[in-house]
C-alpha positions as CSV (number, residue, x, y, z in Angstrom):
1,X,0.0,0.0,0.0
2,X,2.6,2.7,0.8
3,X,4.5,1.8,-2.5
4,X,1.1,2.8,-4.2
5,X,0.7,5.8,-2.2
6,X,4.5,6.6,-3.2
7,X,3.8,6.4,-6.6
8,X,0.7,8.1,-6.7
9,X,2.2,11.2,-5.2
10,X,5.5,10.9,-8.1
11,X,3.2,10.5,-10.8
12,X,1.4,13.8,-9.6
13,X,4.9,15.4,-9.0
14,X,5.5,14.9,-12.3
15,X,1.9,15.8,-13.7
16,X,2.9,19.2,-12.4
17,X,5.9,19.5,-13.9
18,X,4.6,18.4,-17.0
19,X,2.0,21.5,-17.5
20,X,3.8,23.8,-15.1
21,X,7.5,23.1,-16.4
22,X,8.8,23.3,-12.9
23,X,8.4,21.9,-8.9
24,X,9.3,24.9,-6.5
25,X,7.6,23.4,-3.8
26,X,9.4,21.4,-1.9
27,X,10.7,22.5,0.8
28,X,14.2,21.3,0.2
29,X,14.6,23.5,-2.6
30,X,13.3,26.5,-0.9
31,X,15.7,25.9,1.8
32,X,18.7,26.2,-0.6
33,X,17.4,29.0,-2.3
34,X,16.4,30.9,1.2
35,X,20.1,30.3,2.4
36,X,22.0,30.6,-1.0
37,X,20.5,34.2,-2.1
38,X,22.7,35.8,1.4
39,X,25.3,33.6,0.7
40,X,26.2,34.2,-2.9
41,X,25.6,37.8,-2.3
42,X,27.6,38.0,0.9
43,X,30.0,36.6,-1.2
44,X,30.1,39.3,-4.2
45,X,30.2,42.1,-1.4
46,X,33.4,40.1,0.2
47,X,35.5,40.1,-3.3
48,X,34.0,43.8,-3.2
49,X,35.6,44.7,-0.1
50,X,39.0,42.8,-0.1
51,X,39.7,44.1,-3.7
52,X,38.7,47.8,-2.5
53,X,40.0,47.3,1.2
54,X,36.3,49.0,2.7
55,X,36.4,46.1,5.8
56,X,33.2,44.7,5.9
57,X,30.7,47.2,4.6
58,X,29.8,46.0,1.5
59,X,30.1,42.1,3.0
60,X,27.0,43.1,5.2
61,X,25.3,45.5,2.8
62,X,25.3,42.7,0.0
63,X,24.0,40.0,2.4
64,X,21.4,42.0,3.4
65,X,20.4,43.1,0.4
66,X,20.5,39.0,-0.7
67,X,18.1,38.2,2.6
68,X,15.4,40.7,1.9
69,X,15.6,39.9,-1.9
70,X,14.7,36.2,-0.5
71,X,12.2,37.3,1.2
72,X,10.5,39.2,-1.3
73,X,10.5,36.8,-3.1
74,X,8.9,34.2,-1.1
75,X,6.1,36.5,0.6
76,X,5.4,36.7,-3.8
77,X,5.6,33.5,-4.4
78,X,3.1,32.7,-1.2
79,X,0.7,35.4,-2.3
80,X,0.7,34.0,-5.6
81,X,-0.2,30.5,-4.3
82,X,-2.5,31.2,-1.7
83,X,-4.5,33.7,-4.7
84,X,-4.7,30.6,-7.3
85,X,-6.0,28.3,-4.2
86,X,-8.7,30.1,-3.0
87,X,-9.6,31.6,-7.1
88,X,-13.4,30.3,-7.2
89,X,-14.1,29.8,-3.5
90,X,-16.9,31.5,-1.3
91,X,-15.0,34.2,0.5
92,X,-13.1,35.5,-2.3
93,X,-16.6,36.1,-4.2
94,X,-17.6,39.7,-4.4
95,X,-21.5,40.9,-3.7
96,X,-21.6,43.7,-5.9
């Protein structure tokens, strides 16, 4: 039974990826992309610094900038969801 039920779920896995062209959403791939974004740009702010000799400054301005582009990006990327989920359903009707 759980091999069926294993199955099931791949074959709908790749249903999606079939008409959508892409999986985003499992959580293992959000977790790279939520700590790479910082990273990589942490890491163009370090080569920044050490070839311009500014300490840390743009280290920190980079990897900040990385982190709150991450976030954007998920709060759109949850909005986006949550909107085609509840498209058609009671509470998003309007009564005008």
């Amino acid at each position: 039974m759980r091999d069926r039920a294993g199955l099931a779920n791949s074959r709908a896995r790749l249903n999606r990826a079939a008409k959508g062209g892409r999986v985003s959403d499992d959580a293992l791939s959000q977790a790279f992309e939520f700590a790479a974004g910082p990273v990589v740009f942490g890491l163009i702010g370090w080569l920044i610094d050490r070839s311009a000799d500014t300490g840390h400054l743009f280290l920190v301005i980079f990897a900040v900038f990385g982190l709150l582009g991450t976030c954007a990006t998920f709060l759109y990327r949850y909005q986006a969801e949550t909107a085609r989920q509840d498209e058609g359903k009671p509470w998003t009707r309007r009564t005008h």
